[in-house]
C-alpha positions in Angstrom: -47.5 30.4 -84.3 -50.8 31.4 -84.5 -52.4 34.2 -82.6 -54.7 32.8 -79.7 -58.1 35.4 -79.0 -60.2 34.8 -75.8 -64.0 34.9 -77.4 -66.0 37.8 -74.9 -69.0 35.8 -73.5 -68.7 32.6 -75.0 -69.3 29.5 -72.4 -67.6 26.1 -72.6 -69.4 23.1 -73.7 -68.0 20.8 -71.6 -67.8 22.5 -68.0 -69.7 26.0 -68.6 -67.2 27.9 -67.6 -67.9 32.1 -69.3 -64.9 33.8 -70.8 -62.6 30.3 -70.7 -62.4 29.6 -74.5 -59.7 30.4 -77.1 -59.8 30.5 -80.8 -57.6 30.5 -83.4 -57.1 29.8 -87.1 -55.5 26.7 -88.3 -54.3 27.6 -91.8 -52.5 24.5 -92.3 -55.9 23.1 -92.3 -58.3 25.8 -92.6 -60.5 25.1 -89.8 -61.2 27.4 -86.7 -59.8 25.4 -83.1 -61.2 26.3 -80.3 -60.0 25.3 -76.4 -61.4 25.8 -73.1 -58.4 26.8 -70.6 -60.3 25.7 -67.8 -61.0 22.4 -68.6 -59.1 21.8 -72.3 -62.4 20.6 -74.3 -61.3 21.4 -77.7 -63.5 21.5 -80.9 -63.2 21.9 -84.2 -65.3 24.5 -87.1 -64.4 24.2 -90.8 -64.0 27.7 -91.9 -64.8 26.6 -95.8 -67.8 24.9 -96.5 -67.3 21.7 -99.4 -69.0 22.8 -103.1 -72.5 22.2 -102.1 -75.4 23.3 -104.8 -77.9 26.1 -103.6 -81.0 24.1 -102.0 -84.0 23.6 -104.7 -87.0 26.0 -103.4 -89.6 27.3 -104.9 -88.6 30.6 -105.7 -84.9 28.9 -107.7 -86.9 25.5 -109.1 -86.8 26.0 -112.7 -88.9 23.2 -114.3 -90.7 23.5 -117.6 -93.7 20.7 -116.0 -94.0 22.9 -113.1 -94.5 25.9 -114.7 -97.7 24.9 -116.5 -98.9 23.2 -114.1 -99.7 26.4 -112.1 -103.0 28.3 -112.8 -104.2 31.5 -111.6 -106.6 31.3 -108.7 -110.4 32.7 -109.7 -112.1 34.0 -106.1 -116.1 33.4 -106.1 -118.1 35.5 -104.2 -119.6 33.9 -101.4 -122.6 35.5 -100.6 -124.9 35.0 -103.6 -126.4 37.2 -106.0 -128.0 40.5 -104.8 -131.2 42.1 -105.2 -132.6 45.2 -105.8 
């Protein structure tokens, strides 16, 4: 049987009722339950994420094209030539 916590704080979904919800682990199926004794909204959160890549950004794209593509920037000054 697992072992039921009260969450501090936390406000249920359903009836938003404070310091009403319950969590526990479901090893069976390695997902986190949680239930409002007030009201007995349950929900489910999957404790392990499925194998999912690392998102492409900028900083990890690793593309040969890409790379030289990009050119250093050259800043013109603005205000003309000066005079002595």
């Amino acid at each position: 049987m697992p072992i039921k916590r009260f969450i501090a704080g936390a406000v249920c979904q359903q009836c938003g009722a404070q310091d009403k919800v319950r969590a526990w682990e479901d090893e069976a199926e390695k997902v986190m339950r949680r239930e409002c004794v007030s009201c007995g909204h349950q929900d489910v959160i999957a404790l392990e994420t499925p194998d999912q890549s690392e998102l492409v950004t900028r900083v990890n794209y690793t593309d040969p094209v890409f790379d030289e593509d990009v050119k250093p920037v050259r800043i013109l000054d603005a205000s003309g030539p000066k005079d002595s």
